[in-house]
C-alpha positions in Angstrom: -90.5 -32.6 -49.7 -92.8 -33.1 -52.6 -94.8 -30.1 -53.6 -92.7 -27.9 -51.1 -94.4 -28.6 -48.1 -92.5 -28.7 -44.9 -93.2 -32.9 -43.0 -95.0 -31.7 -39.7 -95.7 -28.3 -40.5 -99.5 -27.6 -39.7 -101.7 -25.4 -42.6 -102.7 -21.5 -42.2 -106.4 -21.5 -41.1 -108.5 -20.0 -43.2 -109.5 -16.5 -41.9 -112.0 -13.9 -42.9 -110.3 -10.4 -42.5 -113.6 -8.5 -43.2 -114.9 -9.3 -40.0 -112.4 -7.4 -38.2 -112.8 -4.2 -40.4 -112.3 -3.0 -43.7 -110.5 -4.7 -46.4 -109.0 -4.0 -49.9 -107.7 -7.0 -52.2 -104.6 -6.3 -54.2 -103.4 -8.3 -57.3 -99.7 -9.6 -56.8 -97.2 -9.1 -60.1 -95.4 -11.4 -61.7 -92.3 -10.6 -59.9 -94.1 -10.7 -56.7 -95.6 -14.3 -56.5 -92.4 -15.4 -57.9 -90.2 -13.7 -54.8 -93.0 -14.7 -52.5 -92.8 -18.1 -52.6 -89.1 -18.1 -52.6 -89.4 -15.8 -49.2 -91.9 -17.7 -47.8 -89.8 -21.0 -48.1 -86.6 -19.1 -46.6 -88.7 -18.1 -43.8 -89.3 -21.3 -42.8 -85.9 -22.9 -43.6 -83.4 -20.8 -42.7 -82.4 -19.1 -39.5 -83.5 -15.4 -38.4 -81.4 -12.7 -37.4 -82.9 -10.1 -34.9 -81.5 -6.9 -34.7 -81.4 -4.6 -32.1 -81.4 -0.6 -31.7 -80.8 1.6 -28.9 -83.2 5.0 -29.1 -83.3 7.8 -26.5 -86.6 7.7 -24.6 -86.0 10.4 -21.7 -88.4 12.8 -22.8 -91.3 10.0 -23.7 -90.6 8.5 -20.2 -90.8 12.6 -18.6 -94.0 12.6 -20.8 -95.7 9.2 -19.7 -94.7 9.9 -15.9 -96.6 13.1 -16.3 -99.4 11.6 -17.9 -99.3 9.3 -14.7 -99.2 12.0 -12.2 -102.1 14.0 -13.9 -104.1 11.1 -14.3 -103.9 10.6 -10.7 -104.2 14.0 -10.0 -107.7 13.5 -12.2 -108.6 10.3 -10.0 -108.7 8.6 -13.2 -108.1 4.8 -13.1 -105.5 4.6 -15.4 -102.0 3.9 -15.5 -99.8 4.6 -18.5 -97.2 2.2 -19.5 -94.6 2.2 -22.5 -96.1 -0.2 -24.3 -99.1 2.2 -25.5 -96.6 4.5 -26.8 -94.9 1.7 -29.1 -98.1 0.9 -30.0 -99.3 4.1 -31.2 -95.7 4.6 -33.1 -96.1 1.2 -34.3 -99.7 1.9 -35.9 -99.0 5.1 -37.3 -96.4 3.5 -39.3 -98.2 0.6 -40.6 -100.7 3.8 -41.4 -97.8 5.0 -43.7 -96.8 1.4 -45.0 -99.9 -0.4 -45.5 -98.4 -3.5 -47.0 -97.0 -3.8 -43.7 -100.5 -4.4 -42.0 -101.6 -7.3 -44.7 -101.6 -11.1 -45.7 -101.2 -12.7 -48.6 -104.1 -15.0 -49.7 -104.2 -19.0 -50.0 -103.5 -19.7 -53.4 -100.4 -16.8 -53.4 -102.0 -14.3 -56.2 -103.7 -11.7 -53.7 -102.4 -9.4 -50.8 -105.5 -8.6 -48.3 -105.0 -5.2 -47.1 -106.3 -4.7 -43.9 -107.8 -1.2 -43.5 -107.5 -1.5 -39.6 -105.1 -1.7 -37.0 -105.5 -4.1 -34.0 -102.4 -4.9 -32.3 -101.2 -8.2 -30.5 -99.4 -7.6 -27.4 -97.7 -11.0 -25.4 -98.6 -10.3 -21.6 -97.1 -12.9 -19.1 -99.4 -13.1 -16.2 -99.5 -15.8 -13.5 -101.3 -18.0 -16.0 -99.6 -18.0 -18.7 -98.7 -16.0 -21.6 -102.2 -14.2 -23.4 -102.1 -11.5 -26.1 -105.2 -9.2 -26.1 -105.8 -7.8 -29.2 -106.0 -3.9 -29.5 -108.6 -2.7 -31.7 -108.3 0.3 -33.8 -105.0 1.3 -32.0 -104.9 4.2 -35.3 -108.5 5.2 -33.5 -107.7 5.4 -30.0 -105.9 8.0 -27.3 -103.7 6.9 -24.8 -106.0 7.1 -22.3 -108.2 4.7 -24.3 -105.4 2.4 -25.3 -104.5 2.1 -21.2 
């Protein structure tokens, strides 16, 4: 397609990051905007590959199911699920990688690093698929998270 726009495909909406939290702007280098837009176009046009590990989770589960029984012990209304955990491993990463947790401006020349973690998680419920947004997961305990 002229101009390397994809026929159908419907623009980013604009979005203000600094009204979520802290930001930082970052200057892209020459090698950088060039690779970006060839990556972005691949992206789009050519088929993904998902990969798949298997990991050892016996002593998290041991841990979470006590955290479950003292909570209750506590007569604490919570109930802690593996999906906190993942959560807090996933933001202490994007901690470590930063460039991880940012998006890349209109025009191509800018990263916007985002100085907070919220996290997206897809829930299916009887309605329908909804993904609550996690504030400061970097921020929060467990207990907080749940």
């Amino acid at each position: 397609a002229a101009g390397g726009g994809i026929p159908g495909m419907l623009p980013w909406p604009k979005v203000d990051f600094s009204k979520f939290g802290e930001i930082e702007e970052v200057e892209l280098g020459r090698i950088q905007k060039i690779s970006g837009a060839n990556l972005s176009r691949n992206w789009v046009m050519i088929p993904h590959v998902t990969h798949f590990d298997k990991t050892d989770i016996t002593d998290l589960e041991a841990f979470r199911k006590q955290q479950n029984a003292e909570a209750e012990k506590r007569k604490l209304d919570v109930k802690f699920t593996p999906v906190v955990f993942i959560m807090k491993a996933v933001a202490a990463a994007l901690e470590q990688m930063p460039r991880f947790n940012s998006s890349l401006s209109e025009d191509g020349q800018r990263l916007t690093l985002k100085k907070y973690i919220n996290i997206g998680v897809a829930v299916d419920t009887p309605n329908g698929l909804v993904v609550p947004v996690f504030k400061d997961v970097n921020k929060k305990s467990i207990t907080e998270l749940s």
